[in-house]
C-alpha positions in Angstrom: -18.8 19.2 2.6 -21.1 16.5 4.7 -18.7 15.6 8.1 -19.0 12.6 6.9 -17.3 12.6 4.1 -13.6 11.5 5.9 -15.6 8.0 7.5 -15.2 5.0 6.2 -18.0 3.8 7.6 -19.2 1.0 5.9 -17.0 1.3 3.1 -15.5 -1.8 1.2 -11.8 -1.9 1.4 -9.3 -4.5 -0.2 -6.1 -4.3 1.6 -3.4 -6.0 0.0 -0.2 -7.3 1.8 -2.0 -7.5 5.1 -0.6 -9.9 7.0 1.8 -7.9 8.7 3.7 -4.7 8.3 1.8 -1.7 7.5 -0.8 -3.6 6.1 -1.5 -5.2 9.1 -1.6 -2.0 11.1 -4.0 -0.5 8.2 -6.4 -3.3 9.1 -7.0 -3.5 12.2 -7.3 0.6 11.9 -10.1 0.9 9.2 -12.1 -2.0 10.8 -12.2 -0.1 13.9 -13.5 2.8 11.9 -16.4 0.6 10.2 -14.7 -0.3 7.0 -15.5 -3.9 6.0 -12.4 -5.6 4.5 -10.6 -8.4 2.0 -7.2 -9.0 4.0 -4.6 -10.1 0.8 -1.5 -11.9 1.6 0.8 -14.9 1.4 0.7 -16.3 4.6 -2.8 -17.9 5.6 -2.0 -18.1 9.5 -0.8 -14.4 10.0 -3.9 -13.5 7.8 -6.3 -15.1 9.8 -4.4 -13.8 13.0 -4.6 -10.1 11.5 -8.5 -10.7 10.3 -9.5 -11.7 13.9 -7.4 -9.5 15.8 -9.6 -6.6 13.8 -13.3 -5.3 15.2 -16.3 -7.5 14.1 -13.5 -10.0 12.4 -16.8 -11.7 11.4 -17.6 -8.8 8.8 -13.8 -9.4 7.0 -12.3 -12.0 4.9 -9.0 -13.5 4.5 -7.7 -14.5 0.9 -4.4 -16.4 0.9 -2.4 -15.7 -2.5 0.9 -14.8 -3.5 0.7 -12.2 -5.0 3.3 -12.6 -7.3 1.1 -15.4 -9.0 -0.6 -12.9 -11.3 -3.2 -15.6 -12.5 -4.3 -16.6 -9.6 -5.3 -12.8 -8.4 -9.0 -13.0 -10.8 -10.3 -15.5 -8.2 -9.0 -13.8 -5.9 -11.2 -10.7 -6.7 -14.1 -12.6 -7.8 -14.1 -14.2 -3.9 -13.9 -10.5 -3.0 -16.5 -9.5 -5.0 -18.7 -11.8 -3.9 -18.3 -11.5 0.0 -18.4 -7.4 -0.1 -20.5 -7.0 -3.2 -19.2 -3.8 -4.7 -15.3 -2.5 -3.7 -15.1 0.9 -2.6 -11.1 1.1 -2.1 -8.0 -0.8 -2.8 -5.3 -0.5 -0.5 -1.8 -1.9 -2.2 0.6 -2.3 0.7 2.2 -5.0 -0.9 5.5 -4.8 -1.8 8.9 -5.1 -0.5 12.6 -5.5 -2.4 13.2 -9.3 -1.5 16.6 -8.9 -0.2 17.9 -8.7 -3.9 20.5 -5.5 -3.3 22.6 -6.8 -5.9 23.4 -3.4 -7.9 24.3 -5.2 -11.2 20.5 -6.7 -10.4 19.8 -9.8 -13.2 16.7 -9.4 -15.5 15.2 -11.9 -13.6 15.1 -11.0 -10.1 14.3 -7.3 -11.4 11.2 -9.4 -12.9 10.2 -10.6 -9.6 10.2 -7.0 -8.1 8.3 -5.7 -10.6 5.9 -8.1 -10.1 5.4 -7.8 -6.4 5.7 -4.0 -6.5 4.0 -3.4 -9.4 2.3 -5.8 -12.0 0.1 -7.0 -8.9 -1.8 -3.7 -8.4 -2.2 -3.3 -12.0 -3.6 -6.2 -12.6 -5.5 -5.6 -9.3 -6.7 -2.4 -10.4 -7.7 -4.0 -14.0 -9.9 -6.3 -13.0 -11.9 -3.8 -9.7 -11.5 -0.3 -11.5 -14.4 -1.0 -14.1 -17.0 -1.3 -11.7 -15.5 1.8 -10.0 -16.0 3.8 -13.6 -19.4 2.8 -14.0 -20.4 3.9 -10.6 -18.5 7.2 -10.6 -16.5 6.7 -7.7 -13.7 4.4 -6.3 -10.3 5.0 -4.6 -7.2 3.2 -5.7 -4.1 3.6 -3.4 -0.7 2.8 -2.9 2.2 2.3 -1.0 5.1 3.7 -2.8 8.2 4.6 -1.2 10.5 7.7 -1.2 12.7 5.5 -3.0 10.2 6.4 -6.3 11.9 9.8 -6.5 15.1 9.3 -4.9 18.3 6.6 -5.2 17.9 5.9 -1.6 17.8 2.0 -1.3 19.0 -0.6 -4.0 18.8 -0.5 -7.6 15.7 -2.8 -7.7 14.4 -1.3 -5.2 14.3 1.9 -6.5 13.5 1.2 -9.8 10.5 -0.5 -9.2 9.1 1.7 -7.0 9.6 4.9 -9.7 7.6 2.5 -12.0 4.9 2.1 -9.4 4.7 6.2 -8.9 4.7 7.0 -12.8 1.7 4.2 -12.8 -0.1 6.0 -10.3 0.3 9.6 -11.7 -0.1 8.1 -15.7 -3.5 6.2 -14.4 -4.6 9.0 -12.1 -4.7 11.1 -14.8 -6.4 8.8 -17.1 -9.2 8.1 -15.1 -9.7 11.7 -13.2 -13.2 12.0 -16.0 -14.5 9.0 -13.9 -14.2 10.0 -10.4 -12.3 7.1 -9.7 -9.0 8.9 -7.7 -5.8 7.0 -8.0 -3.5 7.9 -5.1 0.1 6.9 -4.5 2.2 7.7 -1.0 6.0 7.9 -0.7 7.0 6.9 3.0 10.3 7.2 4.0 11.3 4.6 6.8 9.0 3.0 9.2 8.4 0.3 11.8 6.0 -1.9 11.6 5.1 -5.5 12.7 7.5 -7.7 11.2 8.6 -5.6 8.5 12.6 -4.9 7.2 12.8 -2.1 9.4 11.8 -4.0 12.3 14.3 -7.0 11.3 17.2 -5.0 11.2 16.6 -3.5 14.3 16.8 -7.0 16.1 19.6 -7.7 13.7 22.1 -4.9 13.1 21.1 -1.8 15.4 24.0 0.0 15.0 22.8 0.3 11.0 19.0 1.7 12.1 21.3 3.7 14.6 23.5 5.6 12.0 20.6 6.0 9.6 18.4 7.8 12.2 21.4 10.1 13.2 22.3 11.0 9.6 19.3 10.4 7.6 16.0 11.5 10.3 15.4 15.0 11.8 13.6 14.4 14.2 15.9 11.4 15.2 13.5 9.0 15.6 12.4 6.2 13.0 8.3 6.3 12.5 5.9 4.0 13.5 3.4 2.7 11.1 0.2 4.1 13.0 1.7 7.8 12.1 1.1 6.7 8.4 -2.1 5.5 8.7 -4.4 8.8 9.1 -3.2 9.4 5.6 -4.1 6.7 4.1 -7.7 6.2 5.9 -7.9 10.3 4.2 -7.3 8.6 0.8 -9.4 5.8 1.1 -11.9 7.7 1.6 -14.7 10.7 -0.2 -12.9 13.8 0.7 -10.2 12.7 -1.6 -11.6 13.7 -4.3 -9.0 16.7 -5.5 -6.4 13.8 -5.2 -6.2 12.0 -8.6 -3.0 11.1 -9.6 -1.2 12.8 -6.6 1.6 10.9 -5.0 2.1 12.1 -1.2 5.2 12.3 0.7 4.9 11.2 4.3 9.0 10.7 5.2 9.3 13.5 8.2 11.5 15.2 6.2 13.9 12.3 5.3 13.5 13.0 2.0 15.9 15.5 0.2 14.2 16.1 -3.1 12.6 19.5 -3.4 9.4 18.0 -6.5 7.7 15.7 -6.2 5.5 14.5 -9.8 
């Protein structure tokens, strides 16, 4: 296998949800490793801040969209498109469960979940993974949670995330003939810039606290740049054996022993 099959180099990455969080961290990461990138997210200004806080911010774009306006995401991948030429990955970091922890969770709110967490990337996927088929090759990765395999976080929460892990293991599997490898991860609990963890550590310690002591062995929460070797791995050639494969990366928070 060439050394250089784990550099992304030069590859063409859209990162979704990038903005802040993991996403953000995920960024600035591949650009310093000579990926060229589409930066995805809601807010314009922390886009622009996370595109030129990144190495050669010149060779990156920022698309402003919220991603849970489904038909606005074709020109949003047309722009793409047309700045990188042909897309070599997708990144999905975007996600989250909206505060809705209501366990009798209404139809509709469990709507907008599914949207955010899931219909996005499909529709993502749908619109970059032909050109990826004709060429032969193409990674498609996302951020699922250890939440997809275990009742760990609200009933949303957790149901939307399963969906988005049987998506990536049904899709993997579908498109393994093509060379195009569909990856999924399952974090447990992570800071990162301005995500939940790193709000309710400003806001309820004590919670984080108790959760670390009960939950984390090595009783420490993680920070996001301990995630991101994994991901830059399934962005990038050498993942090739990977199709359909959803990777737990929790530090043994998680309690299941399989994981589909």
């Amino acid at each position: 296998m060439s050394k250089n099959v784990y550099n992304l180099e030069g590859k063409h990455i859209v990162v979704t949800g990038a903005s802040r969080g993991l996403g953000s961290v995920c960024a600035k990461a591949f650009s310093e490793h000579g990926a060229r990138l589409i930066l995805i997210a809601r807010s314009s200004e922390g886009l622009e801040e996370v595109r030129k806080s990144c190495a050669n911010p010149e060779k990156h774009l920022s698309i402003h969209t919220d991603m849970t306006e489904l038909d606005k995401l074709q020109m949003c991948i047309h722009d793409a498109k047309n700045f990188l030429g042909e897309v070599d990955a997708v990144l999905h970091v975007a996600g989250g469960g909206l505060g809705l922890r209501d366990s009798l969770i209404t139809a509709a709110d469990l709507y907008k979940l599914f949207t955010l967490n899931v219909a996005a990337a499909v529709e993502i996927n749908r619109l970059i993974a032909p050109d990826m088929i004709q060429r032969g090759k193409g990674n498609l990765v996302h951020v699922a949670s250890i939440s997809s395999v275990e009742a760990t976080a609200s009933v949303g929460y957790n149901t939307v995330k399963a969906a988005l892990a049987a998506y990536v293991r049904s899709l993997g599997n579908e498109l393994a003939y093509s060379g195009v490898v569909v990856t999924g991860i399952l974090p447990g609990g992570f800071y990162a810039p301005g995500n939940s963890w790193e709000r309710l550590e400003k806001n309820k310690p004590e919670i984080v606290e108790r959760f670390i002591q009960e939950r984390l062995p090595r009783k420490r929460l993680a920070q996001a740049e301990e995630i991101v070797p994994l991901l830059m791995f399934l962005c990038s050639d050498a993942a090739s054996m990977m199709g359909g494969c959803l990777v737990p990366i929790d530090a043994g928070e998680g309690r299941a022993y399989l994981v589909d």
